[in-house]
N, C-alpha and C positions, 0 to 999 in steps of 0.2 A: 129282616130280623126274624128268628127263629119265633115257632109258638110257643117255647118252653120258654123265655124269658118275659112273654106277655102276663103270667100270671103274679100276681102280686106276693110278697113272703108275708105269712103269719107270723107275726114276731109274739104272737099270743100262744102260739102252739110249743108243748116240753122240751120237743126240740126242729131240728131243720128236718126238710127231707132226706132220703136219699139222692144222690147227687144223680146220678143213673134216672131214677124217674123224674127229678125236675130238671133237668137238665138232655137228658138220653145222650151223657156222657157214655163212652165207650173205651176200653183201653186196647181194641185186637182191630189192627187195623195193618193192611199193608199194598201200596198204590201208587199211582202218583199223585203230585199236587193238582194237576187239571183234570183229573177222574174224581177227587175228593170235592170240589170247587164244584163241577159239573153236578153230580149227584144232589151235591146242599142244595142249588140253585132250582134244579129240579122237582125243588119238593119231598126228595126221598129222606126218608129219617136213616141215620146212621147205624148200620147195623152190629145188634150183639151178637157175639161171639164168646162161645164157650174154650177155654184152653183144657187138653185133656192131659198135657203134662206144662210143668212151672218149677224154674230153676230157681226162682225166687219171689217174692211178694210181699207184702205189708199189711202195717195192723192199725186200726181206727187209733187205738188205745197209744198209741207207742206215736205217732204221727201230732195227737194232742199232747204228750204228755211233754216233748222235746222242744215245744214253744210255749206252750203256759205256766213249765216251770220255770220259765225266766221272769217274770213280772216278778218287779225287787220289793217289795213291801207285801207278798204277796204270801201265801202257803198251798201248797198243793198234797192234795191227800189224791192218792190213787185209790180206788174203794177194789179192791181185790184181792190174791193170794201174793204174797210178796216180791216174790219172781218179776211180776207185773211194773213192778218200779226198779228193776234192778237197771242199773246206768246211771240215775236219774240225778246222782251228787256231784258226777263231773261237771254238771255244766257250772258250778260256780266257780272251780277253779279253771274255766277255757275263758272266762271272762275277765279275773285276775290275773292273768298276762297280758292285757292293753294296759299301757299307759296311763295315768293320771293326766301327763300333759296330752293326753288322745280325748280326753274329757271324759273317762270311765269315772264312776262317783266311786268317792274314796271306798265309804260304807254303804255296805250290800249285801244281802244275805238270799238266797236260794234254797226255801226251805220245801220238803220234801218227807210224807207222811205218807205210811200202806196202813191202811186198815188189817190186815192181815188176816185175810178171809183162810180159815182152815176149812179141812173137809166137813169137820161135824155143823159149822156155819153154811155149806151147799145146802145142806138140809133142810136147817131149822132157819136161815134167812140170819143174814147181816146188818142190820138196822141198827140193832144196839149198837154193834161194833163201829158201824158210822159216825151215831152219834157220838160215843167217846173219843175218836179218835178227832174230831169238830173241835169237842171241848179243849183236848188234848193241846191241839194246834191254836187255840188263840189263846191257853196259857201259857204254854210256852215261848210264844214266836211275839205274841201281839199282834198282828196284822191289821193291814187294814182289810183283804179281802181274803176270801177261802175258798181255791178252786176246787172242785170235787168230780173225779176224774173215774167215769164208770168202767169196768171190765166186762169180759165176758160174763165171767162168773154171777156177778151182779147183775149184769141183762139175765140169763138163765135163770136163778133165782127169782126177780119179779122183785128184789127190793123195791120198795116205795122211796125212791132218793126225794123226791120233790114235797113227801111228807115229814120226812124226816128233816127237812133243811126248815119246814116253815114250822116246825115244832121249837128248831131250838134258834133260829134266827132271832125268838124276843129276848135270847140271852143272852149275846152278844153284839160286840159293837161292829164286827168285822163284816164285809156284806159276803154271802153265800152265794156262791155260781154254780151251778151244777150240771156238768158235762155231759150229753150220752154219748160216749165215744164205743161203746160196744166191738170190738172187735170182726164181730160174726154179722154189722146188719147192716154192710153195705159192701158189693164187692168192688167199690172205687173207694180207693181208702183215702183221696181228698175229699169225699163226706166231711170226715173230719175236721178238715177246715170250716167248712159249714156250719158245725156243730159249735165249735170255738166259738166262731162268730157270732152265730146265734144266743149262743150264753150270755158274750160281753155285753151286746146290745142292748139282749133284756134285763138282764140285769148289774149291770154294771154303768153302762155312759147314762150321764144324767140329760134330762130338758137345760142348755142352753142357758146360762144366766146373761153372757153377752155373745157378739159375735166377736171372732177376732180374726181380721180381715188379713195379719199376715201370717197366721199360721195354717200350716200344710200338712195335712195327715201323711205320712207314708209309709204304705203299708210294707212292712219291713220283715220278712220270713228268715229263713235258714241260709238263704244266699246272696243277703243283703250285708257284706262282710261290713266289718267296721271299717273298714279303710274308704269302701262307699258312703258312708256316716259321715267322714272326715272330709270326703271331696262334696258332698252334696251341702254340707252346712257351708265350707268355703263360699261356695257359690252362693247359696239363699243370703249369706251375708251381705254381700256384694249389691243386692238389690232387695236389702229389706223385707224378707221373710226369715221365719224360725220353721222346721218340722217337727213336726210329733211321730216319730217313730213307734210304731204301732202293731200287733200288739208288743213284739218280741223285746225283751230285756226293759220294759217300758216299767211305770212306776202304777197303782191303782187310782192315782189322780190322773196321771193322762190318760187315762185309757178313759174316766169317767166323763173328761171335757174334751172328746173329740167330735162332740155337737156342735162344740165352736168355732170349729174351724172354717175357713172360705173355701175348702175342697180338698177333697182327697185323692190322692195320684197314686198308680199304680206300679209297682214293682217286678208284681208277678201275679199272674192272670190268675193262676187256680186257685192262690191265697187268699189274693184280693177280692174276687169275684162278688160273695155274699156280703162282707162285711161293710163293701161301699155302696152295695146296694139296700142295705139295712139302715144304714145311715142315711141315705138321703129320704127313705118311705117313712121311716119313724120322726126323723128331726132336720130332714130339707136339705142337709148339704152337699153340696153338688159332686160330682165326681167324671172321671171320664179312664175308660175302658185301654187306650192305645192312644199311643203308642208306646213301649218300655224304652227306658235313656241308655240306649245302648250304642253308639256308635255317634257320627254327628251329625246326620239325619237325625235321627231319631230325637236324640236326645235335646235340638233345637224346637221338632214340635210337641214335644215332652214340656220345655218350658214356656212354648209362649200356650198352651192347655192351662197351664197355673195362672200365667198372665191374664186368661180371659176375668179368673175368679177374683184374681186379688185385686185387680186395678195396675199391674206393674208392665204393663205393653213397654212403654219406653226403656224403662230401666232393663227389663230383660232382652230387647231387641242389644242392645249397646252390649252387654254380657255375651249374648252369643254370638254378636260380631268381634266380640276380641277374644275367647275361645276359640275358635274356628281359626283365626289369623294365627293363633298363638301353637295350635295342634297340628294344621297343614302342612307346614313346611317338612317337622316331625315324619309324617305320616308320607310322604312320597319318597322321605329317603327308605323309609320301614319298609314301602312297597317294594321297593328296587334291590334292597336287602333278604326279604322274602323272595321273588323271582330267580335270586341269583343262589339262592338257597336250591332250588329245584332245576339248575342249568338252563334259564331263559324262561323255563314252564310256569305255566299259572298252574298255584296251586289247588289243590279238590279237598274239603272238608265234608266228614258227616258229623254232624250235630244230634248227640244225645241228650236233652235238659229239660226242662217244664216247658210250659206251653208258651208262655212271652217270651221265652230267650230261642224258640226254637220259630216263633212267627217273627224277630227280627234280631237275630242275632244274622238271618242271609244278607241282608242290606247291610248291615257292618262290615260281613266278610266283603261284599263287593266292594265298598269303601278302601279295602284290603287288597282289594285284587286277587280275593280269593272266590275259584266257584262252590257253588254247594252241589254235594254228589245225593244226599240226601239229610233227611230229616226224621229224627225221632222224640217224640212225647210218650210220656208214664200212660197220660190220656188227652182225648179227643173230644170238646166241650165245642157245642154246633158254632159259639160264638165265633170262636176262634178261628171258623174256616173262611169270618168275612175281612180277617188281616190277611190268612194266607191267599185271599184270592186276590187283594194287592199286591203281595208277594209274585206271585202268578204273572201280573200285569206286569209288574218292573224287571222281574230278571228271568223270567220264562217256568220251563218244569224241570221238575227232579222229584225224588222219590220221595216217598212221606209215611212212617210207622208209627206204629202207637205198637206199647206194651207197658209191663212195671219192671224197666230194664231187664229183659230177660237175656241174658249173656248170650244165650245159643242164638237167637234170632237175629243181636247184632252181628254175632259171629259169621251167620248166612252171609248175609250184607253187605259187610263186609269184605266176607270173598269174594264174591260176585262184580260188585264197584269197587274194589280196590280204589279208597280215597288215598289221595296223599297222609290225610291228618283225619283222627278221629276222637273226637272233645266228647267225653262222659259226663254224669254228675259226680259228685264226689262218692267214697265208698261202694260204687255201684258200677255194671257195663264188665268189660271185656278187656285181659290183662294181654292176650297171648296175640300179635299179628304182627307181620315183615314191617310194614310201616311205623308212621308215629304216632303215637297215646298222646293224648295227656286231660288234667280233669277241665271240664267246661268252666268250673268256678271255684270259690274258697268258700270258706263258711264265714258264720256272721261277727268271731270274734277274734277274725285276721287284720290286721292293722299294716300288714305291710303293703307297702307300696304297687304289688305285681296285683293285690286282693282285689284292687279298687279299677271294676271293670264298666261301671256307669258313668255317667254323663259324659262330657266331652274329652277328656283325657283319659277316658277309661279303653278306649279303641289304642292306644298306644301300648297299655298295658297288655289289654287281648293279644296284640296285635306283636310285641314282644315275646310273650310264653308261646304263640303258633310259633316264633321263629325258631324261637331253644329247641321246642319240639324236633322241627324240621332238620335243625341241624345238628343235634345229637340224640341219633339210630340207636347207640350200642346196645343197650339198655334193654329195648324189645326186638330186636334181630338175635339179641343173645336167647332170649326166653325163646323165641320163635323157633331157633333151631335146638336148643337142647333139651327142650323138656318135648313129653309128648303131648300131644295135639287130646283135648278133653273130650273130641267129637267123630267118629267115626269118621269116613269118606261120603259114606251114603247120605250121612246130613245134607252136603253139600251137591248133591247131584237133586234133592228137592225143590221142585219149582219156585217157589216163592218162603220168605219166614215163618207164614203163619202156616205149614204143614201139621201141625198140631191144635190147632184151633178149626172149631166147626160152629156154620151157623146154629142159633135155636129155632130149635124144633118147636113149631107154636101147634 
């Protein structure tokens, strides 16, 4: 175990750290799996690296705001210039396309407040402006809680957010959280997650009035589609658990009683990471790291992990013995289908996605009978290099990058390993190549059927969209040939992706 994770979190401190110093998170990374394994082992801390051009990136501020405006009883005020929230009213209507019978609650509201910092407020500081817009939002909204969502501008400034919340906190019923998402003060913009978590914890989830031995925290981000909602409640039914889907689209009461719970499981690594470890140092409950339920490995020692906390060993053994019997048969015709898709060939995937879908989304593909050509993450947290060096053990080496999908550098990659198949995040990654695209996942308020990529019938769905991929080219062999190419030839004659990235200079 690393030294960064020996230190304990202040849940007393305004807010988390930087993810980079508690962690010595990294995002410029390019290698293999048994050079990155080798290194950890060795003792060596993961090195930073500078990028000296960037085709893309992310913002603390925009990373919190796209999952805590979803808490439905909730209001979220961005404390910024208005720009700062612009987006931020779609997500009620991406939500009002699930179904009633999918169990979306009839009423719901997503509400959405900019302090609206102007420049002569750069100046003279935004505080008032906070305060009325506080007010603002628990007379119009009611809430039970009020996120408050710091920008740049506000970090520059030196607003006092945390005097101005316990000034008018004796005014209202609503309880006040107060974000630092600052755009500018971490250059790993899952900080942010951090930040989140650190808010709800301390102020938000209460001490525990009981335990409740079958509910399951899970932590549930941006690519936790609803359709995985729908197949995981199936299941927890089956053998007598409920989830608390956490923080994302949650209510200010679950978020408050996830002290109660008999443990919390993991979704996604970068997301999860703080929040279940805040949870267990401030109110005991237990949690555990890996594996994500992603194929039927996986996603069997994913359940019997829950089984240790609840008491449900039997009932979930029986569960994942009739999963397994019920997906198999499935899944060997999928393989033979897939093979027959590439003239006899086993197929070559690279994996673009966060940290847990990219440490065992390979054991699904070989589930698949697909190899991995490589692997890439946003970032590179030391933990995660002790899944990848299981990974290591069961299916040997292949490549392994870290960036904040920088299109050019998948683009290298690409050329070079020519994969068969190459899986993005959504919105993000590389349009133009002979091969086949397609996105690694859906978002969180897809209800259809192909969305729902976790636990044991989610490998059929994976395992489906690789095939459509594979079997209709048109689509990107047409872009391939008739648009121009974004990237010089020279790119491509560069030794490795990170051509642009240099160590720091200490």
């Amino acid at each position: 175990m690393s030294h960064f994770q020996e230190e304990k979190l202040d849940l007393n401190a305004k807010t988390s750290p930087k993810r980079e110093d508690r962690l010595g998170t990294i995002k410029n990374y390019a290698g293999t799996l048994s050079s990155l394994v080798d290194d950890y082992k060795s003792g060596k801390a993961l090195e930073w690296r500078n990028r000296t051009f960037e085709q893309s990136g992310g913002c603390l501020l925009t990373q919190t705001v796209m999952r805590l405006v979803t808490i439905r009883d909730s209001v979220l005020i961005v404390h910024g210039p208005v720009g700062c929230s612009q987006g931020t009213n779609g997500y009620r209507e991406m939500f009002r396309s699930v179904p009633l019978s999918l169990g979306r609650p009839q009423d719901f509201e997503l509400a959405v407040l900019s302090s609206n910092l102007s420049e002569s407020d750069i100046v003279f500081g935004g505080e008032k402006k906070l305060r009325q817009a506080i007010l603002e939002a628990n007379e119009r909204y009611n809430p039970k809680s009020i996120i408050i969502a710091t920008s740049c501008a506000s970090g520059v400034m030196g607003d006092d957010i945390e005097g101005v919340v316990d000034s008018v906190q004796p005014e209202i019923a609503a309880r006040l959280v107060p974000v630092h998402c600052e755009g500018f003060r971490s250059k790993i913009n899952q900080t942010a997650f951090d930040a989140s978590s650190h808010a709800i914890v301390k102020y938000l989830v209460k001490p525990p009035r009981r335990k409740q031995e079958d509910l399951v925290n899970i932590i549930a981000p941006f690519s936790v589609t609803w359709a995985d909602r729908v197949e995981i409640n199936r299941l927890f039914a089956k053998v007598g658990l409920r989830a608390n889907y956490v923080p994302d689209f949650a209510t200010t009461e679950e978020l408050e009683t996830m002290s109660e719970a008999a443990v919390t499981a993991p979704t996604c690594a970068s997301y999860g990471e703080y929040l279940q470890k805040a949870l267990f140092e401030k109110f005991g409950v237990p949690y555990f790291r890996e594996p994500g339920p992603l194929g039927l490995q996986n996603s069997a020692d994913w359940f019997r992990e829950i089984a240790k906390h609840t008491g449900k060993e039997k009932e979930i053994e029986a569960l994942i013995e009739e999963e397994i019997s019920i997906v198999t048969p499935q899944l060997e015709d999928l393989k033979k289908s897939l093979k027959k898709s590439l003239n006899g060939k086993d197929a070559s995937i690279f994996v673009a996605a966060g940290q847990l879908r990219i440490a065992f989304i390979p054991r699904l593909a070989a589930e698949l009978g697909i190899k991995v050509a490589a692997i890439s993450s946003r970032e590179i947290d030391p933990y995660i290099i002790e899944d990848l060096e299981k990974v290591h053990n069961e299916l040997g080496d292949f490549e392994v990058h870290s960036s904040d999908e920088q299109p050019f550098e998948h683009s290298h990659m690409l050329n070079r390993l020519k994969p068969d198949l190459y899986t993005g995040c959504p919105f993000m990654g590389v349009y133009k190549r002979e091969g086949s695209q397609v996105r690694n996942h859906s978002f969180r308020s897809d209800f259809s059927i192909p969305a729902n990529q976790f636990v044991f019938r989610g490998i059929l769905n994976y395992g489906y969209i690789v095939q459509r991929a594979l079997q209709n080219q048109s689509l990107t062999r047409t872009l391939h040939a008739k648009t121009p190419s974004p990237y010089k030839s020279w790119w491509y004659e560069q030794p490795d992706a990170l051509a642009y990235s240099k160590a720091l200079e200490v």
